[in-house]
PDB file of N, CA, C and O in Angstrom, chain B, residues numbered from 101:
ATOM      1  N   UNK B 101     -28.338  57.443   8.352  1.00  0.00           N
ATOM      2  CA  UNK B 101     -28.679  56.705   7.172  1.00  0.00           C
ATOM      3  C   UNK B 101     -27.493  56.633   6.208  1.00  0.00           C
ATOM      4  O   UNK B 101     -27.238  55.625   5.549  1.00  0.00           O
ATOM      5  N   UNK B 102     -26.721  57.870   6.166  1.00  0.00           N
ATOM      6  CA  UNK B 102     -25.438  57.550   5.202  1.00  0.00           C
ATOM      7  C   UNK B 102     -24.433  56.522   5.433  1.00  0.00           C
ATOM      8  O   UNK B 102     -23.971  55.871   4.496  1.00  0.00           O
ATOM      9  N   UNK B 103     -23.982  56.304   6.951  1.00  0.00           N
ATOM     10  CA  UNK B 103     -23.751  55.175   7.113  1.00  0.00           C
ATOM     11  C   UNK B 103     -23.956  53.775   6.388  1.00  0.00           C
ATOM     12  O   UNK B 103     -23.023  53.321   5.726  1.00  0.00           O
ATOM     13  N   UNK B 104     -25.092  53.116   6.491  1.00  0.00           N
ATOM     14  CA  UNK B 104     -25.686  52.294   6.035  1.00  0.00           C
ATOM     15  C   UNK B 104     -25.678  52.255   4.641  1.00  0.00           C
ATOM     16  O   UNK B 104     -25.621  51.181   4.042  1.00  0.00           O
ATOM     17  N   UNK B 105     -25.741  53.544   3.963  1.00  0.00           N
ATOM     18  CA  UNK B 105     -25.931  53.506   2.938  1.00  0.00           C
ATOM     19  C   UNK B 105     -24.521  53.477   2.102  1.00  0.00           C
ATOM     20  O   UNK B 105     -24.532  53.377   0.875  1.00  0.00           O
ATOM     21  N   UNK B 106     -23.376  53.567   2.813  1.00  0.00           N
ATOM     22  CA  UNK B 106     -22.052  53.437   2.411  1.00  0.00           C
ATOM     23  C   UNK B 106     -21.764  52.306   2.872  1.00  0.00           C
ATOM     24  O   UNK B 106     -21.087  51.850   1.951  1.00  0.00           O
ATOM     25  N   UNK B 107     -21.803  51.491   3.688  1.00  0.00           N
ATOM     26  CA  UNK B 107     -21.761  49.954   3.767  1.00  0.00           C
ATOM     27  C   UNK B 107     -22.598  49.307   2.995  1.00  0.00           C
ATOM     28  O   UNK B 107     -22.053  48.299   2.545  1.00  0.00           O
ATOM     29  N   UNK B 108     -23.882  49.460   2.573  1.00  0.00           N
ATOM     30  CA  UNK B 108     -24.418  48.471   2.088  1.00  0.00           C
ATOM     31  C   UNK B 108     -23.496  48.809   0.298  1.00  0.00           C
ATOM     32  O   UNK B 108     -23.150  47.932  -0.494  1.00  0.00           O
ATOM     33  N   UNK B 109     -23.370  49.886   0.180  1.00  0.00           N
ATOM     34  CA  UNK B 109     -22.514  50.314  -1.365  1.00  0.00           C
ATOM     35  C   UNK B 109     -21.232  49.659  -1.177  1.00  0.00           C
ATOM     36  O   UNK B 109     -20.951  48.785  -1.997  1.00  0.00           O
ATOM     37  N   UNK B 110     -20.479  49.890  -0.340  1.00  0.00           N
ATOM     38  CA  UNK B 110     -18.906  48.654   0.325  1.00  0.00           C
ATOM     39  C   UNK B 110     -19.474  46.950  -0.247  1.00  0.00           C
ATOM     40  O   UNK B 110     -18.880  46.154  -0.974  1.00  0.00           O
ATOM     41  N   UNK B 111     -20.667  46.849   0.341  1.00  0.00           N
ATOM     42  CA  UNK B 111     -20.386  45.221   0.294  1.00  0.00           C
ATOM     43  C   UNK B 111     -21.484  44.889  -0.932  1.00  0.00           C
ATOM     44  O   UNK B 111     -22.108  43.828  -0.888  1.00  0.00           O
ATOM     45  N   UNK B 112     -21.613  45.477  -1.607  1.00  0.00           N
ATOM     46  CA  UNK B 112     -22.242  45.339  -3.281  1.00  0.00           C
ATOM     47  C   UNK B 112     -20.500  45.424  -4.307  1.00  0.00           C
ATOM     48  O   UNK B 112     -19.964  44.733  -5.174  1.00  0.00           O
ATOM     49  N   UNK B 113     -20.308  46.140  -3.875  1.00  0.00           N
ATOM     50  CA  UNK B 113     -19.003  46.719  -4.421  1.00  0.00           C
ATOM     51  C   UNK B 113     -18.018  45.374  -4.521  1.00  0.00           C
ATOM     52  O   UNK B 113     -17.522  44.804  -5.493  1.00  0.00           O
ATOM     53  N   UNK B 114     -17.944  45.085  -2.886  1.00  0.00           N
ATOM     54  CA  UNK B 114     -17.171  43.710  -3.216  1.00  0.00           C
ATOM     55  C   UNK B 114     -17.853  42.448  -3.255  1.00  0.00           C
ATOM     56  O   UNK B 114     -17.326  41.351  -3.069  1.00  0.00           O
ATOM     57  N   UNK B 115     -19.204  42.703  -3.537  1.00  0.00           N
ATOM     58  CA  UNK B 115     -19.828  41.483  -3.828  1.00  0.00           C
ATOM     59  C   UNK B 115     -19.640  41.231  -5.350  1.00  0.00           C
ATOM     60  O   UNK B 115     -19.260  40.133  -5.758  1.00  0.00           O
ATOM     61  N   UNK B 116     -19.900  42.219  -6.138  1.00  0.00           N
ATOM     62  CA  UNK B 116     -19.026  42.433  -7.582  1.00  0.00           C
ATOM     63  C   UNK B 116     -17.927  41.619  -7.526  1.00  0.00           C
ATOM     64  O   UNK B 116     -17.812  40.473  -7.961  1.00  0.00           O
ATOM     65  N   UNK B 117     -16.715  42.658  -6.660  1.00  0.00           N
ATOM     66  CA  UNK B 117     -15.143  42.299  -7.298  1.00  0.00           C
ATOM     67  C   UNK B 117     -14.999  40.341  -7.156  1.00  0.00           C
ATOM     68  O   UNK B 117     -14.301  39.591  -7.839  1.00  0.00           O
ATOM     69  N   UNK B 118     -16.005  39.982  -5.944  1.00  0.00           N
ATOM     70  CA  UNK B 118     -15.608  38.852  -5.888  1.00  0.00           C
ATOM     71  C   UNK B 118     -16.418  37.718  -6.486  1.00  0.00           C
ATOM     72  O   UNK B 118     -16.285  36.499  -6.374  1.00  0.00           O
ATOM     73  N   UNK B 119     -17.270  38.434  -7.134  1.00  0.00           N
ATOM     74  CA  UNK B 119     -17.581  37.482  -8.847  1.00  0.00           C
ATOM     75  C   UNK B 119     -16.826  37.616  -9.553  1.00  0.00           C
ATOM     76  O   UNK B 119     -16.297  36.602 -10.008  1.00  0.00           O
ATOM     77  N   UNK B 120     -16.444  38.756  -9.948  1.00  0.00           N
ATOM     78  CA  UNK B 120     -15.199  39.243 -10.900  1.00  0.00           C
ATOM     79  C   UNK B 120     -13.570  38.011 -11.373  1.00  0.00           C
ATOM     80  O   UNK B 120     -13.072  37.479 -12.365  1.00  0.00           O
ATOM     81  N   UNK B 121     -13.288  38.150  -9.539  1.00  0.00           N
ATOM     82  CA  UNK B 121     -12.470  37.043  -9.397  1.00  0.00           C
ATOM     83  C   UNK B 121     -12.850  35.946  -9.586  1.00  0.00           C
ATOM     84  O   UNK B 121     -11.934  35.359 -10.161  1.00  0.00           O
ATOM     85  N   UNK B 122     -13.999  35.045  -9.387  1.00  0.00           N
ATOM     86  CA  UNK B 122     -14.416  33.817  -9.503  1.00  0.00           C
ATOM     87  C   UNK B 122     -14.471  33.964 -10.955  1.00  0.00           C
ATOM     88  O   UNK B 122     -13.716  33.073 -11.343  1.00  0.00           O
ATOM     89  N   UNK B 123     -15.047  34.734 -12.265  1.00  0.00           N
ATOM     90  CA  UNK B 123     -15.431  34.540 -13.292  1.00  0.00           C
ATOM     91  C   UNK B 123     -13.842  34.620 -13.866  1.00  0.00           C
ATOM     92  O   UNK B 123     -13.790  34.043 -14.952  1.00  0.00           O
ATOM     93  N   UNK B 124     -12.880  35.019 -13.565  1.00  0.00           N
ATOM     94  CA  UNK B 124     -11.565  35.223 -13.844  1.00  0.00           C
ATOM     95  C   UNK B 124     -10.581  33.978 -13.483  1.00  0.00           C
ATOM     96  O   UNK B 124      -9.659  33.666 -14.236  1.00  0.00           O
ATOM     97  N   UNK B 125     -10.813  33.400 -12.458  1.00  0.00           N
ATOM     98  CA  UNK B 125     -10.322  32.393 -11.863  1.00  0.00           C
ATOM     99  C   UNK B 125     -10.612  30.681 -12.734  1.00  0.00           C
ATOM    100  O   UNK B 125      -9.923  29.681 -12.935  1.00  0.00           O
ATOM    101  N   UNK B 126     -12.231  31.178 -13.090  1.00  0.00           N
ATOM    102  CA  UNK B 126     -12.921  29.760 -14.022  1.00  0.00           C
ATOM    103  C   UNK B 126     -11.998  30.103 -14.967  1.00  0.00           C
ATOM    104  O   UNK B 126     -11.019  29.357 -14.980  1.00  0.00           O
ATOM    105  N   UNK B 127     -11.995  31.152 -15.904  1.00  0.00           N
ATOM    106  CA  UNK B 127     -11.644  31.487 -17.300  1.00  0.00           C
ATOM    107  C   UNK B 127      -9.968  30.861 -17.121  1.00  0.00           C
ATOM    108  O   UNK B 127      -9.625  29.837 -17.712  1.00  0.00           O
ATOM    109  N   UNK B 128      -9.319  31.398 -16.504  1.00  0.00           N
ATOM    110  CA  UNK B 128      -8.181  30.743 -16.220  1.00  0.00           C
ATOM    111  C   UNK B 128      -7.649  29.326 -16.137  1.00  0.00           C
ATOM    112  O   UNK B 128      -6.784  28.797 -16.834  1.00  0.00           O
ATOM    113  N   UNK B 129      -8.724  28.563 -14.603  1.00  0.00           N
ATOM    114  CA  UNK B 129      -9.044  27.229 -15.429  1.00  0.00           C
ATOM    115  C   UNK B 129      -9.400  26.722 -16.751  1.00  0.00           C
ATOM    116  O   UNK B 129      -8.887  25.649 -17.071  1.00  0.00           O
ATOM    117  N   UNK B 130      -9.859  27.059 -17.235  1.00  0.00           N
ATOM    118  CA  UNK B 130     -10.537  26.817 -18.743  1.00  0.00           C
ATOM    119  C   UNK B 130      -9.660  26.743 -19.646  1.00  0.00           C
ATOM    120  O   UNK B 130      -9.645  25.949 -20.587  1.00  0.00           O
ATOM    121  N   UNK B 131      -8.754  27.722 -19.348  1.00  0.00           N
ATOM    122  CA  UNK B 131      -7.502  27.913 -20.606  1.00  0.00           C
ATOM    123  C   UNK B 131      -6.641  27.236 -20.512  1.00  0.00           C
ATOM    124  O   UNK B 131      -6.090  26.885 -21.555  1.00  0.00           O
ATOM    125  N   UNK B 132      -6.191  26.798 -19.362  1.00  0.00           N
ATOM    126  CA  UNK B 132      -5.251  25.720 -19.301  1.00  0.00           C
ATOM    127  C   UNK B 132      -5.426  24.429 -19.196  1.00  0.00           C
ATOM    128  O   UNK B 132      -4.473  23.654 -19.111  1.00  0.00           O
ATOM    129  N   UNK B 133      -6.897  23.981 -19.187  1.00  0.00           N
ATOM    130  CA  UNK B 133      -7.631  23.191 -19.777  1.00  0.00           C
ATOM    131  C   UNK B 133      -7.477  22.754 -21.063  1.00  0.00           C
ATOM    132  O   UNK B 133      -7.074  21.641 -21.401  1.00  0.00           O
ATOM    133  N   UNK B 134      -7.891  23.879 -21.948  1.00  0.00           N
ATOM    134  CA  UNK B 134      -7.835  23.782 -23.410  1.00  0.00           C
ATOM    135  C   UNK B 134      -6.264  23.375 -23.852  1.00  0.00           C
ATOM    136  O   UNK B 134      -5.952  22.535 -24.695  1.00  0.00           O
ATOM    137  N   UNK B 135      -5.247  24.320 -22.937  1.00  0.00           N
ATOM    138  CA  UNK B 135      -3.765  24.491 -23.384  1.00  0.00           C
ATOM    139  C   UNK B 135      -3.280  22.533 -23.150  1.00  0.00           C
ATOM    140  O   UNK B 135      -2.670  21.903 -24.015  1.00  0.00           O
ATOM    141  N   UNK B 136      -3.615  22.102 -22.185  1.00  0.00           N
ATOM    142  CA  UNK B 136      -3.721  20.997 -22.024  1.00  0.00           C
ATOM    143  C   UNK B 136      -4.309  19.991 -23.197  1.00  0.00           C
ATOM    144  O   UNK B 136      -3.629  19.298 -23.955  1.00  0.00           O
ATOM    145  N   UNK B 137      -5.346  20.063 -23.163  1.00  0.00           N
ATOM    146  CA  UNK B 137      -5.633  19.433 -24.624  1.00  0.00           C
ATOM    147  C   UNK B 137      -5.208  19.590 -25.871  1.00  0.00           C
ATOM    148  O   UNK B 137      -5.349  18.845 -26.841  1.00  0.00           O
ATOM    149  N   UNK B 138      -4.695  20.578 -25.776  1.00  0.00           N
ATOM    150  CA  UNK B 138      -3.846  21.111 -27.169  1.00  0.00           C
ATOM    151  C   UNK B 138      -2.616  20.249 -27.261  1.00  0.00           C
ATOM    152  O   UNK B 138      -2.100  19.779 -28.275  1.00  0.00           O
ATOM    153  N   UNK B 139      -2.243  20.133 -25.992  1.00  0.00           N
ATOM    154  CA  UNK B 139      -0.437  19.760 -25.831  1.00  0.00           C
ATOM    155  C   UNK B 139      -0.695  18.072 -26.312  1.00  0.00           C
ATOM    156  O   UNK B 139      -0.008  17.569 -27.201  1.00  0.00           O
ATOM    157  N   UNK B 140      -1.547  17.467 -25.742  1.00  0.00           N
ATOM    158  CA  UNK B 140      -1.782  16.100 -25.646  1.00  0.00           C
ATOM    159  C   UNK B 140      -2.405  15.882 -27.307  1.00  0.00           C
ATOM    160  O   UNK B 140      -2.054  14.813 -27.807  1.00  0.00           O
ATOM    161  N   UNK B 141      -3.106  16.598 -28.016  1.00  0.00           N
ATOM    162  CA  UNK B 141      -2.921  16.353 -29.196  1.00  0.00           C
ATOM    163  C   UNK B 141      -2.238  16.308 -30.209  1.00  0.00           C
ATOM    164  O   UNK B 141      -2.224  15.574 -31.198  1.00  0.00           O
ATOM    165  N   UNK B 142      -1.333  17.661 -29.685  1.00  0.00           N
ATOM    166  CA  UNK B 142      -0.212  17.371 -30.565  1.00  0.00           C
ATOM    167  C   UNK B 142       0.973  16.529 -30.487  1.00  0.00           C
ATOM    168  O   UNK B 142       1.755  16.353 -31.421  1.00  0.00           O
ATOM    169  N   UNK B 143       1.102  15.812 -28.859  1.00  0.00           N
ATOM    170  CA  UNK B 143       1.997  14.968 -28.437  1.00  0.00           C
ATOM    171  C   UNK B 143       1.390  13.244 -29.512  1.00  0.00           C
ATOM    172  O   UNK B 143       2.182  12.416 -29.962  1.00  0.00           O
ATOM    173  N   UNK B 144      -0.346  13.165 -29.664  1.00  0.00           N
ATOM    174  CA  UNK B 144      -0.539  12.174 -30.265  1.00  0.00           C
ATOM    175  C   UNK B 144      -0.311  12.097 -31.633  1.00  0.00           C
ATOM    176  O   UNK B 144      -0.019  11.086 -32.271  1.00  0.00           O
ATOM    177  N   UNK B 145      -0.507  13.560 -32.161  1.00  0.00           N
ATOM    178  CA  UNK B 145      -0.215  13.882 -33.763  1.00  0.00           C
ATOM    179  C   UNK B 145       1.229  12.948 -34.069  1.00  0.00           C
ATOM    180  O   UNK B 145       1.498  12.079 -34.898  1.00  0.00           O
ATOM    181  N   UNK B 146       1.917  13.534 -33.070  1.00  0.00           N
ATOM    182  CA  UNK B 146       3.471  13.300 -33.140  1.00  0.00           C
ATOM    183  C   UNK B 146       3.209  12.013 -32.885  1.00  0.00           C
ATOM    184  O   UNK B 146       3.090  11.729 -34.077  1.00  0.00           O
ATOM    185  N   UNK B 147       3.023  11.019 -32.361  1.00  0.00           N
ATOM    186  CA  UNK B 147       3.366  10.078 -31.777  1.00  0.00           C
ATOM    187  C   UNK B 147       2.665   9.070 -33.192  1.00  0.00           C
ATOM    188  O   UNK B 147       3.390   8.106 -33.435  1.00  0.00           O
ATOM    189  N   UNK B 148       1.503   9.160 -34.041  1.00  0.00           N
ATOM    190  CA  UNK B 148       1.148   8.382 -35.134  1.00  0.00           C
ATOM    191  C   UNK B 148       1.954   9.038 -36.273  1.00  0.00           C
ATOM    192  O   UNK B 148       1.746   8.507 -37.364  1.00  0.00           O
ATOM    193  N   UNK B 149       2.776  10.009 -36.280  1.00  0.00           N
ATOM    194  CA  UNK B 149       3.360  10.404 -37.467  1.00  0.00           C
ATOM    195  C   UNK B 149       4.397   9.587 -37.041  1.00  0.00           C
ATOM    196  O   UNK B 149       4.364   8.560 -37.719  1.00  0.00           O
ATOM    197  N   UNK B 150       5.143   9.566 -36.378  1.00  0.00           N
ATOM    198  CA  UNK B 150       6.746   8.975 -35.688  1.00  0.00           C
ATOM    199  C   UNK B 150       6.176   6.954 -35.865  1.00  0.00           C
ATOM    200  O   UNK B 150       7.048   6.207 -36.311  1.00  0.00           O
ATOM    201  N   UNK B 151       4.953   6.395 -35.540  1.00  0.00           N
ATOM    202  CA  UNK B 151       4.759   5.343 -35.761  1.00  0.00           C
ATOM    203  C   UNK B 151       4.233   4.683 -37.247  1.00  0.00           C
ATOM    204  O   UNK B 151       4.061   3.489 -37.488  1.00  0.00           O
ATOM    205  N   UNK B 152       4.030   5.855 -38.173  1.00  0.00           N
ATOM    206  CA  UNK B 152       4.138   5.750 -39.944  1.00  0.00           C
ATOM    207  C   UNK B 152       5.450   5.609 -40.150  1.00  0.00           C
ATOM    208  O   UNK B 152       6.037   4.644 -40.638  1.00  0.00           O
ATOM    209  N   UNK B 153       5.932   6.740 -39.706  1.00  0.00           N
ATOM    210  CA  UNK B 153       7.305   6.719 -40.056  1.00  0.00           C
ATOM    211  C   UNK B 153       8.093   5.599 -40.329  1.00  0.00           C
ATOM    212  O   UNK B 153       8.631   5.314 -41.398  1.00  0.00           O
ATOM    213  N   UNK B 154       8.120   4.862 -39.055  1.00  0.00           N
ATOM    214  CA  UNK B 154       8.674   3.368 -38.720  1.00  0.00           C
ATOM    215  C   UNK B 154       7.932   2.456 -39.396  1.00  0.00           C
ATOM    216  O   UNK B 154       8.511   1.407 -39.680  1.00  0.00           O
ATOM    217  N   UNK B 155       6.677   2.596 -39.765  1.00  0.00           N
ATOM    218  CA  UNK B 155       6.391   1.250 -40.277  1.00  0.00           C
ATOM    219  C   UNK B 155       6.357   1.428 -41.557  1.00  0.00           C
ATOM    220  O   UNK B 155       5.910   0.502 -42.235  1.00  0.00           O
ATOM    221  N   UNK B 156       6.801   2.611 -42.197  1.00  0.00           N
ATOM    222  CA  UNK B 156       6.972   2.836 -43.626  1.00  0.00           C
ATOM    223  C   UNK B 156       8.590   2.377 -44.018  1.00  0.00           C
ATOM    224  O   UNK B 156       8.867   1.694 -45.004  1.00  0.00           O
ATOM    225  N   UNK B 157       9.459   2.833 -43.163  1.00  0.00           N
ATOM    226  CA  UNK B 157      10.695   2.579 -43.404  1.00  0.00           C
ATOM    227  C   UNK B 157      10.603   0.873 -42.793  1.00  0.00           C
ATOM    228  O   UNK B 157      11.436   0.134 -43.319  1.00  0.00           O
ATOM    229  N   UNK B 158      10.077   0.497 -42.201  1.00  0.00           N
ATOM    230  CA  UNK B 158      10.109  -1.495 -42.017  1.00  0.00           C
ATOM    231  C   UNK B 158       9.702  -1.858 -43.025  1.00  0.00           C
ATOM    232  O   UNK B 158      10.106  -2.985 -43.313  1.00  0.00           O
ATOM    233  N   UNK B 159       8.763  -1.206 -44.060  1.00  0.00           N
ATOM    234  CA  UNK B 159       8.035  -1.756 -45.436  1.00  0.00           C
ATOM    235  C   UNK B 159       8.988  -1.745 -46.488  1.00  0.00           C
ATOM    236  O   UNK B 159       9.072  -2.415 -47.517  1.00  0.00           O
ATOM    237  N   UNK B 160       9.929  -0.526 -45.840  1.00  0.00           N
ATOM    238  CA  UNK B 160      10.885  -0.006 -47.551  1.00  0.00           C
ATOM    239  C   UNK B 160      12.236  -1.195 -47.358  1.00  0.00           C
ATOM    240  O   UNK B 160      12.962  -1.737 -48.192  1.00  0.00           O
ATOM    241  N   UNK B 161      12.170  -1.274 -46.020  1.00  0.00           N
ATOM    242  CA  UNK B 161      13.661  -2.208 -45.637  1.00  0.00           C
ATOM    243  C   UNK B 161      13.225  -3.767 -46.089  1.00  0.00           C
ATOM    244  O   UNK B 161      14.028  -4.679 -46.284  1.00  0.00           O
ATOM    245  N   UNK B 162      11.648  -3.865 -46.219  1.00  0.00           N
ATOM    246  CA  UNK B 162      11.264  -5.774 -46.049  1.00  0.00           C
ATOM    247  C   UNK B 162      11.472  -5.623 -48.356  1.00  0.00           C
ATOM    248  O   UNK B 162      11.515  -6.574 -49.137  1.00  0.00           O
ATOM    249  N   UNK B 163      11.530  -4.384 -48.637  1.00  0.00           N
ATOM    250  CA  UNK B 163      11.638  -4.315 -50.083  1.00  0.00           C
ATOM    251  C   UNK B 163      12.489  -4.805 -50.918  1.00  0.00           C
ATOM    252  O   UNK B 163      12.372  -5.353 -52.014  1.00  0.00           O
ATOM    253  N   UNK B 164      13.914  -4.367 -49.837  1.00  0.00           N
ATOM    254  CA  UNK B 164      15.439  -4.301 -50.477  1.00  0.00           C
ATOM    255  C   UNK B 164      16.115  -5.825 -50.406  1.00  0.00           C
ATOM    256  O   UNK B 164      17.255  -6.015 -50.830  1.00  0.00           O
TER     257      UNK B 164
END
């Protein structure tokens, strides 16, 4: 019976670790997910500040 009873404890054990990894693996996805969306917002932040920019200085140049 100890047998059995140390295998069936083995494959609980890594029935765990290998949720563990899957719940570690999502989280990972997830973050570079987010890190991703982060980058692309601030690439658009930049990209309507840089297109004020220009059409403020075309307004100040149509002035002079």
């Amino acid at each position: 019976m100890g047998l059995l009873d140390n295998a069936k404890d083995a494959a609980e054990a890594t029935g765990k670790k290998v949720g563990e990894w899957a719940e570690d693996t999502k989280d990972r996805a997830s973050d570079r997910v987010d890190e991703a969306k982060a980058d692309a917002d601030v690439k658009r932040a930049e990209s309507e500040r840089d297109a004020t920019k220009a059409k403020n200085e075309y307004k100040e140049n149509l002035r002079d």
